[in-house]
N, C-alpha and C positions, 0 to 999 in steps of 0.2 A: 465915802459915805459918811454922812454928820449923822450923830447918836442924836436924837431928839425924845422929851418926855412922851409919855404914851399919851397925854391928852393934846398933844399937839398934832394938826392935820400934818396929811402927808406933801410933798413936796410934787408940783405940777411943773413939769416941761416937757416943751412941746418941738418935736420933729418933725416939720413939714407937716403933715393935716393929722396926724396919729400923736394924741398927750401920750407922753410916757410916766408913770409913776414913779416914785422910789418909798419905798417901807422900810425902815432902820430891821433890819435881823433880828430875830429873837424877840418879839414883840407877838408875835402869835397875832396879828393881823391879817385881814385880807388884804385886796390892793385899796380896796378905797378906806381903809383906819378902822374896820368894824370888824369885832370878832363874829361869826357864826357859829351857833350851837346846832344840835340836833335838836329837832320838837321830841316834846315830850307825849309819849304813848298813850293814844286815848283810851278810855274803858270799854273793853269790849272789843276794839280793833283787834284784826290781826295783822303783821308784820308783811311785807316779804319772804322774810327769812321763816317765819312760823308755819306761812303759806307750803315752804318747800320742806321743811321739815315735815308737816303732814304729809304732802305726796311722799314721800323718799319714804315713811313710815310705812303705806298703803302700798307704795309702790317698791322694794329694796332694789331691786335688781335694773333699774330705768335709767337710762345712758341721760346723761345732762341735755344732750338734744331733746329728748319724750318730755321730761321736766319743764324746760321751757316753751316747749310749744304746748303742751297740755295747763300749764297755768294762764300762756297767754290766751288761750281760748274760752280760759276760766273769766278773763279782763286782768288778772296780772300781768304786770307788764317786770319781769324779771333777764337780768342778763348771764349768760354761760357762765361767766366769771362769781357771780356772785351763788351759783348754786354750786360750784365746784369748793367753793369758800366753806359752805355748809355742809357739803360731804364729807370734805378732808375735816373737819372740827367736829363732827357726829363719830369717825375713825378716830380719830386721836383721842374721844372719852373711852369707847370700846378698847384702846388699847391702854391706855391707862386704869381701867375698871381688870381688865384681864390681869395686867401687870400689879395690882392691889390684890390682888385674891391670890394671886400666887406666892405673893410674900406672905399675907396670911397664915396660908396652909404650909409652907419652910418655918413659922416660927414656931408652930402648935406642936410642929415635930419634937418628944422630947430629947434633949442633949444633942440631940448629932446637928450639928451647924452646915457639914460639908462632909463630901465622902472621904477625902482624906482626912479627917475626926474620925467618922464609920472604921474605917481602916483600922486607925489608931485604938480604938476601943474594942475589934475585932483581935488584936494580936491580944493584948491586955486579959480577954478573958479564957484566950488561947493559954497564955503564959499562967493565971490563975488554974485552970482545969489541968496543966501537966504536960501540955504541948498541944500542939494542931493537929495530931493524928486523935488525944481523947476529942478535941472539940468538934473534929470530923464527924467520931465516931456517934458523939450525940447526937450533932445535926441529922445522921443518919437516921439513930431511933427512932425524933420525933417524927422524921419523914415519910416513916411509916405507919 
């Protein structure tokens, strides 16, 4: 394969009635030298993907089959693949969001980092009060 500059077309031959291309690597081309972008999102439009976000919103509990037969009725025309795309990435913020709140609420805690710390600060005020039978004895007081 010849490394060629990016403004140079691609190279054309031909086997029997089907051209074949060749595109130098890592050129981020298609086969005919042109890069494609995504269009840019018109105002007001809605996506695909925002189409199934709303249902999946209205609807939680809807098997990706109701999904896409229910938009394609709508005239969305969406694929199984691409709304399981958008379940599993609507799951992974809910676990991320779950997984934030929990560290939150571990850090607010004062001092104790881990139960073995708990533990640790537990003998400590055992050892201060005179042994574990006063610290018992207290626990017991306030317990009533």
């Amino acid at each position: 394969m010849t490394f060629r500059q990016p403004s140079q077309q691609p190279d054309f031959h031909c086997h029997g009635e089907m051209p074949v291309i060749f595109v130098s690597a890592g050129l981020g081309r298609t086969l005919m030298g042109m890069r494609h972008m995504a269009k840019a999102k018109q105002k007001g439009a809605t996506t695909k993907a925002d189409a199934i976000r709303s249902y999946l919103s209205s609807y939680p509990k809807a098997k990706t089959k109701e999904v896409v037969e229910s938009l394609a009725s709508q005239g969305t025309k969406v694929s199984a693949n691409h709304v399981y795309l958008i379940k599993s990435q609507g799951k992974a913020k809910l676990q991320k969001a779950k997984g934030a709140k929990l560290r939150a609420v571990a850090a607010a805690r004062p001092g104790i980092k881990d139960y073995a710390d708990a533990v640790n600060q537990v003998k400590m005020l055992a050892h201060q009060l005179g042994g574990l039978s006063s610290l018992k004895a207290l626990v017991d007081a306030l317990a009533e």
